[in-house]
BALO-237855 format. One record per residue: residue in one letter; x, y, z of N, C-alpha, C in turn; chain. Coordinates in steps of 0.02 Angstrom, whole numbers. Each point is the difference from the previous one (the first is absolute). Layout:
<recs>
REC   r      nc1      nc2      nc3     cac1     cac2     cac3      cc1      cc2      cc3   c
REC   A        X        Y        Z        X        Y        Z        X        Y        Z   A
...
</recs>
This chain:
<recs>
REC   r      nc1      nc2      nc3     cac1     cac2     cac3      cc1      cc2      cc3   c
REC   X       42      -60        0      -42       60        0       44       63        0   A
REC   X       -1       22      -39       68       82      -40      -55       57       10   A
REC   X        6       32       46      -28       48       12       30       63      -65   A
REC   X      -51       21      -35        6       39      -81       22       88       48   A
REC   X        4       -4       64      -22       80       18       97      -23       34   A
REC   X       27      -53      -27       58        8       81       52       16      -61   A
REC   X       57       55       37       47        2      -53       57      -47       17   A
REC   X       48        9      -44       57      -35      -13       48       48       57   A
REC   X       49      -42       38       66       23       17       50       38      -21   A
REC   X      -10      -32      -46       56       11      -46      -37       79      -51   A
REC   X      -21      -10        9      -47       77      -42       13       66       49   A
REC   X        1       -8       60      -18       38       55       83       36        2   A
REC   X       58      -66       -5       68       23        9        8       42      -53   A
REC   X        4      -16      -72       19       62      -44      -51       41       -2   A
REC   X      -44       19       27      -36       42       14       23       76       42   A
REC   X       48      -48       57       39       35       60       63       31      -20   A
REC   X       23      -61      -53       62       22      -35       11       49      -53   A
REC   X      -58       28      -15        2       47      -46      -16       64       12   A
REC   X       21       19      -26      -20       81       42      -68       44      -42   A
REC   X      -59        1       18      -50       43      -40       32       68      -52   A
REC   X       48       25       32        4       69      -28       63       19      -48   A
REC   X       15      -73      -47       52      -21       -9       11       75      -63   A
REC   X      -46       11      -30      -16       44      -55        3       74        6   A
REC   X       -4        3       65      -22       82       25       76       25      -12   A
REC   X       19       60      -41       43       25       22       26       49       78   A
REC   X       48        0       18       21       37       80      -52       71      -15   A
REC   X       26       17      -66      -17       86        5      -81       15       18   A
REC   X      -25      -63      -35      -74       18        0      -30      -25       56   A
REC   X       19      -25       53       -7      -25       68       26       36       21   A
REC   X        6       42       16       47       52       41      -29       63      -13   A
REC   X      -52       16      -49      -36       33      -10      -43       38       40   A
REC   X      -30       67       42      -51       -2       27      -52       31      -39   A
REC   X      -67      -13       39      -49       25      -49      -21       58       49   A
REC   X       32       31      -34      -22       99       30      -78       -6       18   A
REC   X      -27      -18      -48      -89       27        0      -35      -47       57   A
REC   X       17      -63       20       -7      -31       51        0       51       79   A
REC   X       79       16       -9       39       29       83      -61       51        8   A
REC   X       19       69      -73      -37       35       18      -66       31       11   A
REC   X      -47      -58      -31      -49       -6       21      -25      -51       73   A
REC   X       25      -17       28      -22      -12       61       40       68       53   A
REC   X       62       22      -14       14       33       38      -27       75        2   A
REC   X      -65        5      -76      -42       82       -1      -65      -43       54   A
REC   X      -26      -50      -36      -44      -18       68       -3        0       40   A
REC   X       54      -10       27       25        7       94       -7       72       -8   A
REC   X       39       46      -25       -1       66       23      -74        9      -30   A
REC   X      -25        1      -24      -68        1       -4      -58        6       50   A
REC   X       15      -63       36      -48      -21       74       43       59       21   A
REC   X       45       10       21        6       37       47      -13       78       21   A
REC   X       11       28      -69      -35       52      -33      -85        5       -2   A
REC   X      -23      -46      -26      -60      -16       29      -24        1       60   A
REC   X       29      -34       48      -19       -6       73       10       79       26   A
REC   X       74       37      -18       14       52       31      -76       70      -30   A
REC   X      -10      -21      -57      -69       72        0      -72      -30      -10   A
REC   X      -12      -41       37      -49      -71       22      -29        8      -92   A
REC   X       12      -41      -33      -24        8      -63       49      -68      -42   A
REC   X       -9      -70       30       48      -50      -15      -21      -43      -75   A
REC   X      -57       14       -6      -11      -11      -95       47       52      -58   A
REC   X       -6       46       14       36       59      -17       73      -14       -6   A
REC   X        4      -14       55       84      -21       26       32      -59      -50   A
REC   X      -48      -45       16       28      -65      -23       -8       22     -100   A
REC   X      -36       21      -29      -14      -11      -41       64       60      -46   A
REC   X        9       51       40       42       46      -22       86      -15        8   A
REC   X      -12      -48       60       96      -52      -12        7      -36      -35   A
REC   X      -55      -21       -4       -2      -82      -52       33       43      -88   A
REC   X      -39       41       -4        3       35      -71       51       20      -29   A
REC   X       42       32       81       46       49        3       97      -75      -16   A
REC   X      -25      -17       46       40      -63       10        5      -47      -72   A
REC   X      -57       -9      -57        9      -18      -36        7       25      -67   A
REC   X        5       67        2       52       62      -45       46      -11       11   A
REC   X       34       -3       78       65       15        7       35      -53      -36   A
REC   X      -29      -59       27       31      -84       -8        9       -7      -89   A
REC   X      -57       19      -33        9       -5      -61       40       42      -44   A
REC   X       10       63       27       46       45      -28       75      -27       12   A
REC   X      -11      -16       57       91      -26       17       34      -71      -35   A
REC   X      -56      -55       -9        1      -33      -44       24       -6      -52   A
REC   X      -46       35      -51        3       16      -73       64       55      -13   A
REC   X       19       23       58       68       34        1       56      -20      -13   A
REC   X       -2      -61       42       43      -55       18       -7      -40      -64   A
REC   X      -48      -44      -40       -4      -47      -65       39       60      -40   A
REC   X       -1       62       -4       23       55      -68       80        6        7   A
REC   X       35      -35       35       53       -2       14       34      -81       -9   A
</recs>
């Protein structure tokens, strides 16, 4: 009775032995994604801005925006080079 769902051993080792990211070059792993950082870090200042003139829709919605100008400008700055 061969269970169809069980794997092989031997499947599992070169599995371990290989490295997923064999393809990736260093440069492009090493990369950051601006528009990521700086949009969570306008959100944060966002809430807080928000909280400070009690008006936290406002807040949040005006970091978020702000944060993802910045991120994308710095970006596409960065690819033009």
């Amino acid at each position: 009775m061969d269970n169809p769902n069980k794997t092989d051993n031997k499947d599992l080792e070169e599995s371990l032995s290989q490295p997923d990211d064999e393809n990736i070059d260093e440069d492009e792993a090493s990369e950051t994604n601006y528009t990521g950082v700086f949009l969570s870090i306008g959100t944060g200042l966002g809430v807080a801005y928000g909280t400070m003139f009690d008006n936290l829709a406002m807040g949040i919605s005006l970091g978020t925006a702000l944060g993802l100008m910045i991120g994308a400008v710095i970006e596409s700055s960065k690819k033009k080079k």
